[in-house]
N, CA, C and O atoms as a GROMACS GRO file, in nm:
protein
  256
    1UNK      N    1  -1.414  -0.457   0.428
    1UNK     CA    2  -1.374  -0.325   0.473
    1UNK      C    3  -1.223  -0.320   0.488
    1UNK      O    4  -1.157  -0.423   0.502
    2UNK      N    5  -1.160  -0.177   0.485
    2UNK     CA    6  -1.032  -0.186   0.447
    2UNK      C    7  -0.988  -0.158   0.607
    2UNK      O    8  -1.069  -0.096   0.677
    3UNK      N    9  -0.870  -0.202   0.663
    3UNK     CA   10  -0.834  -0.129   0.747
    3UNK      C   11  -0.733  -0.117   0.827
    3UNK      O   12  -0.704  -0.221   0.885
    4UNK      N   13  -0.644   0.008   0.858
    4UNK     CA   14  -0.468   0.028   0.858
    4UNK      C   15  -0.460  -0.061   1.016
    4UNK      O   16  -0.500  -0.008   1.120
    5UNK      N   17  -0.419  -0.162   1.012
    5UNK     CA   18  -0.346  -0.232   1.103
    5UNK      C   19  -0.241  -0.147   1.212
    5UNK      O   20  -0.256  -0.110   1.329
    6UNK      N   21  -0.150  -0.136   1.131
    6UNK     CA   22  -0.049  -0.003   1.208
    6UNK      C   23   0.026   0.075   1.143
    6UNK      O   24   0.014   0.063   1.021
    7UNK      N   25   0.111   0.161   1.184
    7UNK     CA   26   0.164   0.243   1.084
    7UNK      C   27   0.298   0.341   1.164
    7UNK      O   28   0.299   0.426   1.253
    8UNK      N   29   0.399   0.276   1.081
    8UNK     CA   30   0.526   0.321   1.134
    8UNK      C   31   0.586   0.414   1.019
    8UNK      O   32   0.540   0.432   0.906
    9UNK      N   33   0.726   0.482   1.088
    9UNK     CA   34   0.741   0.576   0.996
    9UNK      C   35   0.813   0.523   0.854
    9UNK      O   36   0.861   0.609   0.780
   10UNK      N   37   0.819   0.391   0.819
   10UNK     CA   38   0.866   0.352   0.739
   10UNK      C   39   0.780   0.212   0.630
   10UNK      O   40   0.790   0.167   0.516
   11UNK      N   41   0.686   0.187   0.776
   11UNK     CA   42   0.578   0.045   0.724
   11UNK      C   43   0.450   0.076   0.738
   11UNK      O   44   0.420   0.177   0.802
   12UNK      N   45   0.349  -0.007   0.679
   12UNK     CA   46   0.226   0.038   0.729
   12UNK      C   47   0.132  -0.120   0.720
   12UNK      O   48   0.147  -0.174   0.610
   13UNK      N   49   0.062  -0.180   0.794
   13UNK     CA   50  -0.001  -0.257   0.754
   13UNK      C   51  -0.123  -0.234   0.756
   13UNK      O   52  -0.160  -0.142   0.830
   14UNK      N   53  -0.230  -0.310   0.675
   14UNK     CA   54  -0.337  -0.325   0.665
   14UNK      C   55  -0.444  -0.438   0.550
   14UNK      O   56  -0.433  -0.472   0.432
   15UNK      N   57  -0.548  -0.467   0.662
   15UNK     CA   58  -0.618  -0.569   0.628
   15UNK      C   59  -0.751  -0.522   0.556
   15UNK      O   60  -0.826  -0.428   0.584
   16UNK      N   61  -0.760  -0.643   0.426
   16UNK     CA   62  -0.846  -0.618   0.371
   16UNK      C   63  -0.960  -0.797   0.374
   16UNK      O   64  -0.918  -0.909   0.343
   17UNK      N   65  -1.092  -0.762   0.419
   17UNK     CA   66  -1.110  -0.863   0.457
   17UNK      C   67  -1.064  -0.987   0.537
   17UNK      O   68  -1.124  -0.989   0.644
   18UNK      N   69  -0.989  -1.079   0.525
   18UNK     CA   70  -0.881  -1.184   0.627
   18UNK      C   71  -0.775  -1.138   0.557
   18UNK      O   72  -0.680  -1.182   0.620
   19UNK      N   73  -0.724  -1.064   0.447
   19UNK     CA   74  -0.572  -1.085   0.398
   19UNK      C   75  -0.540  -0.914   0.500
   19UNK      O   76  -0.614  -0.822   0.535
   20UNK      N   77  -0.390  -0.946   0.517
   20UNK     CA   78  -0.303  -0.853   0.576
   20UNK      C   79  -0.180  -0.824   0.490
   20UNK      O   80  -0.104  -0.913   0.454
   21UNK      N   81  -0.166  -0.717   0.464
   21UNK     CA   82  -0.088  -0.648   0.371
   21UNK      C   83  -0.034  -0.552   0.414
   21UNK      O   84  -0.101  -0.486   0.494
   22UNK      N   85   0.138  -0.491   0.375
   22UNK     CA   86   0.221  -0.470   0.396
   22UNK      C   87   0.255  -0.381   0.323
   22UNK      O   88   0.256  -0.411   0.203
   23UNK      N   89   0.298  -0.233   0.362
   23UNK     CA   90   0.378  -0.130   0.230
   23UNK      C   91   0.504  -0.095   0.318
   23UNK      O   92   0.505  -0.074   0.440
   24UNK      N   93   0.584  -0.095   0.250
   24UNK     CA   94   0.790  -0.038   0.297
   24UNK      C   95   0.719   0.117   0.227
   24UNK      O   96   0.702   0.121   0.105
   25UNK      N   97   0.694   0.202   0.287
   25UNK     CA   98   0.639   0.308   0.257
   25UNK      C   99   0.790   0.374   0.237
   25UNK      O  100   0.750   0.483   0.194
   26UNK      N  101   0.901   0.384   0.237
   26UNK     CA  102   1.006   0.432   0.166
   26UNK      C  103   1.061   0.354  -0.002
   26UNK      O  104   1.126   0.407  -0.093
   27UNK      N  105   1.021   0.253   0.005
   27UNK     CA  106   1.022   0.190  -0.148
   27UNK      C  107   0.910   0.257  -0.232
   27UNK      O  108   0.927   0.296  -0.348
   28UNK      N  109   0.776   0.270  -0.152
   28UNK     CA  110   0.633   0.309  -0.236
   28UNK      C  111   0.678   0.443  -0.229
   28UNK      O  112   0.628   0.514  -0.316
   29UNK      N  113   0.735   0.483  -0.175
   29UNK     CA  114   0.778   0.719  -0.216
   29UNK      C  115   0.861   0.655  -0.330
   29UNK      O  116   0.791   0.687  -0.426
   30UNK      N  117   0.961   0.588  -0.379
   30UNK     CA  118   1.009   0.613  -0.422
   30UNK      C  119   0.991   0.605  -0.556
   30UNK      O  120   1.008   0.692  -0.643
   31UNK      N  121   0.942   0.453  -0.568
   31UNK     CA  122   0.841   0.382  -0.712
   31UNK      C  123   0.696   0.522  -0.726
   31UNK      O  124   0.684   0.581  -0.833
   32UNK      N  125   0.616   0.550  -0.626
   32UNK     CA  126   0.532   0.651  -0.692
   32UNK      C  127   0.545   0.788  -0.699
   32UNK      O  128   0.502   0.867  -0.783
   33UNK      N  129   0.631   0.810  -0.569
   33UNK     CA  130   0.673   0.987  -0.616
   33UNK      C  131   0.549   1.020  -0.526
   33UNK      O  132   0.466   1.080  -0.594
   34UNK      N  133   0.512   1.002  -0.412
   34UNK     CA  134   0.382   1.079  -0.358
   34UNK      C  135   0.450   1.078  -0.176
   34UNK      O  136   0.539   1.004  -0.135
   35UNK      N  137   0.381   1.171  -0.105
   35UNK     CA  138   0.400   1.165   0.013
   35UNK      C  139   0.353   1.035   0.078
   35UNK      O  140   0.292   0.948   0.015
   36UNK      N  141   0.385   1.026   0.213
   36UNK     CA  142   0.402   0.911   0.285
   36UNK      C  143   0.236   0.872   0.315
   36UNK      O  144   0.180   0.764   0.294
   37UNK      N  145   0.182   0.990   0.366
   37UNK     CA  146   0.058   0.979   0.376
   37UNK      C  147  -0.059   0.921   0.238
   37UNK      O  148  -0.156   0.846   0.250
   38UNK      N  149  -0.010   0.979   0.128
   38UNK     CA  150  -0.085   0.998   0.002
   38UNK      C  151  -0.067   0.843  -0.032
   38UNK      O  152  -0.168   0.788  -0.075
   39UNK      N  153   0.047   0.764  -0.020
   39UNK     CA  154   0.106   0.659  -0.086
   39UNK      C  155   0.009   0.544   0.031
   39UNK      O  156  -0.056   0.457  -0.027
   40UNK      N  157   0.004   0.546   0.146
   40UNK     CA  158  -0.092   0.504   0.224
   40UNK      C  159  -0.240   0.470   0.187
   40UNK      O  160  -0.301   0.364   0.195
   41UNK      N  161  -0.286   0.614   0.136
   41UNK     CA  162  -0.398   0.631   0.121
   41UNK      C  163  -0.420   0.572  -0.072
   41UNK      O  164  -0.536   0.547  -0.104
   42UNK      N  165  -0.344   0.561  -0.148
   42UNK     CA  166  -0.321   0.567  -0.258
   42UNK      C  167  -0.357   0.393  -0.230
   42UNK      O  168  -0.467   0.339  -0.234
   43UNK      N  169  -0.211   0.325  -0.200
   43UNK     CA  170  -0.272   0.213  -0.160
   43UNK      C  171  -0.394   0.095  -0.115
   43UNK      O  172  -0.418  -0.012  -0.170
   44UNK      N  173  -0.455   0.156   0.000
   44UNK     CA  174  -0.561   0.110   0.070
   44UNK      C  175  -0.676   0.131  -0.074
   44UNK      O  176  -0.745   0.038  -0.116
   45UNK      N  177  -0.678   0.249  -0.124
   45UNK     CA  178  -0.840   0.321  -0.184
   45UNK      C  179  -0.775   0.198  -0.366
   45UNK      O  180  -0.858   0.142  -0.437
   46UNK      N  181  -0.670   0.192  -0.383
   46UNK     CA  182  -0.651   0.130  -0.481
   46UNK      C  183  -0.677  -0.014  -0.529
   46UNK      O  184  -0.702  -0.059  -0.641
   47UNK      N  185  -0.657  -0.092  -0.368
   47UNK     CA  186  -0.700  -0.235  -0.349
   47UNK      C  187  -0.849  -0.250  -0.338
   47UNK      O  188  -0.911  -0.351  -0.376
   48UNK      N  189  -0.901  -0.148  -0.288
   48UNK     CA  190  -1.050  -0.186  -0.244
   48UNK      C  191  -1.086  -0.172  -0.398
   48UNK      O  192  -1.118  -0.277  -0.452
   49UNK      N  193  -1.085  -0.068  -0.471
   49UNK     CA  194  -1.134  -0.046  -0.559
   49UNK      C  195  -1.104  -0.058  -0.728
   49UNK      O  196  -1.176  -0.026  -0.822
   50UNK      N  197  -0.993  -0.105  -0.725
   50UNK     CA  198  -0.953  -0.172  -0.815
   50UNK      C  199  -0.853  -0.276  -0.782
   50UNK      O  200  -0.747  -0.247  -0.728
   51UNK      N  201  -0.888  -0.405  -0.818
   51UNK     CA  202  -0.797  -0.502  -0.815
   51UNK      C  203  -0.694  -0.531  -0.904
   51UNK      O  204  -0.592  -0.592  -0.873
   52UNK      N  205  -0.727  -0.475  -1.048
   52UNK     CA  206  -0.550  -0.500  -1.153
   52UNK      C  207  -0.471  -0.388  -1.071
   52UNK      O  208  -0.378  -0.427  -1.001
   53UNK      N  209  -0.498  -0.257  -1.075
   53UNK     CA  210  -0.411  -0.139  -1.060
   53UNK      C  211  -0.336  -0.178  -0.901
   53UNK      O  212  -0.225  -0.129  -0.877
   54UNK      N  213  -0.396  -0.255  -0.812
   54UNK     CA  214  -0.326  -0.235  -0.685
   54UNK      C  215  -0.248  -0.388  -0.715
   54UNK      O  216  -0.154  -0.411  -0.638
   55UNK      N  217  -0.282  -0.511  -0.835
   55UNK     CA  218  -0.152  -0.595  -0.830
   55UNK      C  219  -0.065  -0.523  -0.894
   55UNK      O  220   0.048  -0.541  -0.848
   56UNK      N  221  -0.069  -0.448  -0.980
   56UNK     CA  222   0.022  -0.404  -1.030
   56UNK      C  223   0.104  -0.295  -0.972
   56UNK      O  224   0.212  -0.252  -1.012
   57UNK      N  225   0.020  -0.253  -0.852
   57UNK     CA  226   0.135  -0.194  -0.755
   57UNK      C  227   0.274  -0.262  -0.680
   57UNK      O  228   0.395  -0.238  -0.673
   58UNK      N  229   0.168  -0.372  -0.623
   58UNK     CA  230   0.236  -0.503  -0.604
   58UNK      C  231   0.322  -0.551  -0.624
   58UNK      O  232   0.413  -0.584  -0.547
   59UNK      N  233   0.309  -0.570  -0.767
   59UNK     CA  234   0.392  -0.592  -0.834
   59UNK      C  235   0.543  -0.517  -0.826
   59UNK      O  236   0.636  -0.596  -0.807
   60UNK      N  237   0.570  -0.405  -0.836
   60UNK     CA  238   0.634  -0.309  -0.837
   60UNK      C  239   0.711  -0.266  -0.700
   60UNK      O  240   0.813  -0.200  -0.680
   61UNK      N  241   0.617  -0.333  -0.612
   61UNK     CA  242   0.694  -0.325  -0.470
   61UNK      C  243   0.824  -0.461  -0.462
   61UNK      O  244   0.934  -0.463  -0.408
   62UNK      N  245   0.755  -0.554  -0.533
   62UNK     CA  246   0.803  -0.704  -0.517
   62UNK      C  247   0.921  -0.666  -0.574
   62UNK      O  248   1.009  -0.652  -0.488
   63UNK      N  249   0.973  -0.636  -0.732
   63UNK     CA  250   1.073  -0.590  -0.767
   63UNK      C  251   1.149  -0.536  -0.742
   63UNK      O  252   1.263  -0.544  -0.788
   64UNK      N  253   1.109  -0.465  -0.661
   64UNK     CA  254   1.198  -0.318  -0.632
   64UNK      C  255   1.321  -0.342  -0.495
   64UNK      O  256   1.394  -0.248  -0.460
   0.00000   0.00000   0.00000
């Protein structure tokens, strides 16, 4: 089960199963172009449910 740890106006964490994961939710507006909320939710529904598309989010955060 997925679920938001905490959520600041700039970070957000959340655990999926034992792993804990991390978005700079001002890097993810910027790489996806979506609101703060959407990029949250974009996130979380992306890991649960697809595993290439959310490394390759990942991915994209790591770079950036």
């Amino acid at each position: 089960m997925t679920e938001i740890e905490e959520e600041h106006e700039d970070f957000a964490a959340f655990t999926i199963g034992t792993e804990t994961y991390g978005v700079d939710i001002l890097k993810a507006r910027d790489i996806i172009g979506m609101a703060v909320s959407d990029v949250i939710d974009v996130k979380v529904e992306s890991i649960h449910e697809s595993p290439q598309y959310s490394a390759n989010i990942r991915e994209a955060f790591m770079k950036s």
